[in-house]
C-alpha positions as CSV (number, residue, x, y, z in Angstrom):
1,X,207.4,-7.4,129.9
2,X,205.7,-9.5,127.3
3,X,207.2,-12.1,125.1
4,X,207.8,-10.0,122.1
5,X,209.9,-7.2,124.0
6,X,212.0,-9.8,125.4
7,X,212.5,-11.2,122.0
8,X,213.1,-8.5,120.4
9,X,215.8,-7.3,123.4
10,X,217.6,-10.7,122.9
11,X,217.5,-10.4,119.2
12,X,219.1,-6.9,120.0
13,X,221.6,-8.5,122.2
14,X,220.4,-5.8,124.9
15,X,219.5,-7.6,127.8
16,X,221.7,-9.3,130.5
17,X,220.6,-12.7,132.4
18,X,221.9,-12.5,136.2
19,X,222.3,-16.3,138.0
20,X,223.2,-17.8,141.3
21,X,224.4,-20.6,140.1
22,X,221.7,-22.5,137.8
23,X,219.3,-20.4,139.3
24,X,217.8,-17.2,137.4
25,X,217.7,-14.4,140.2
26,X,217.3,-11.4,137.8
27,X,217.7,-9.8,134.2
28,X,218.4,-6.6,132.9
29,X,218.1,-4.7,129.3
30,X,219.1,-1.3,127.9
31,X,217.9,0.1,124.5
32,X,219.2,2.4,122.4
33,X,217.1,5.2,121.1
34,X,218.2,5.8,117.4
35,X,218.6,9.4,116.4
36,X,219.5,10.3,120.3
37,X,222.1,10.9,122.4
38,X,221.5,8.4,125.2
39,X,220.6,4.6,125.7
40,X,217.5,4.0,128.1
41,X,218.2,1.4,130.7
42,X,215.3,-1.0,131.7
43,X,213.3,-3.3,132.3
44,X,215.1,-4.5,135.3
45,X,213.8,-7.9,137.1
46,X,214.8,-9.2,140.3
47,X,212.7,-12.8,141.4
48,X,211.4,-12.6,144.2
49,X,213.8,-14.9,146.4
50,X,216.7,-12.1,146.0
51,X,215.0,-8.9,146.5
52,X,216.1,-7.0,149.2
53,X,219.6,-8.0,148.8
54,X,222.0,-5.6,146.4
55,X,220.7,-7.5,143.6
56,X,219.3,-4.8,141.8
57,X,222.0,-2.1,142.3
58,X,224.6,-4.8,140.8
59,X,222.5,-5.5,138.0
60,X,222.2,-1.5,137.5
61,X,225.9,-1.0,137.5
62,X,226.7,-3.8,135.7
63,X,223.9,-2.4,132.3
64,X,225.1,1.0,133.0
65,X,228.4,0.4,132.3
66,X,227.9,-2.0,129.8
67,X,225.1,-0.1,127.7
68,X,227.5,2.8,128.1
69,X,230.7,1.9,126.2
70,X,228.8,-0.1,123.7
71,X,226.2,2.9,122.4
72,X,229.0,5.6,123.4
73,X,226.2,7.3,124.8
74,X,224.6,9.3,127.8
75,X,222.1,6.7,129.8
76,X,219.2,7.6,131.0
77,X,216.6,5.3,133.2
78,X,213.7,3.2,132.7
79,X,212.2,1.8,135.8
80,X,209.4,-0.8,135.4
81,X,207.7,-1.6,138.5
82,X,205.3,-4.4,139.5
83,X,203.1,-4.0,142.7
């Protein structure tokens, strides 16, 4: 993700930080695709100290649900991955 999509995702209110306590463990962003029916979840990122643990599924429900009732739309995915 470079620095202007995350900008412009925060300007957009669109992206969700996810902490264990002060520590950033993931964040999550949805965006909604004017002129369509649906909202496009993604990117999702999980650091690398709480992979492996539920972190992403939570984080998935959680922007579902949230991107959901505020577009009043159908949600599609967006998966980013890093290897």
């Amino acid at each position: 993700m470079s620095w202007d999509e995350l900008e412009r995702l925060l300007q957009a209110h669109s992206v969700r930080f996810f902490y264990d306590g002060d520590t950033l463990a993931g964040l999550a962003a949805w965006e909604v695709i004017q002129n369509g029916p649906w909202v496009e979840i993604g990117p999702f990122y999980v650091s690398e100290a709480y992979r492996g643990q539920g972190l992403g599924s939570l984080m998935f429900d959680a922007v579902e649900f949230i991107a959901g009732i505020i577009a009043n739309r159908f949600v599609t995915v967006h998966f980013d991955i890093t290897i």
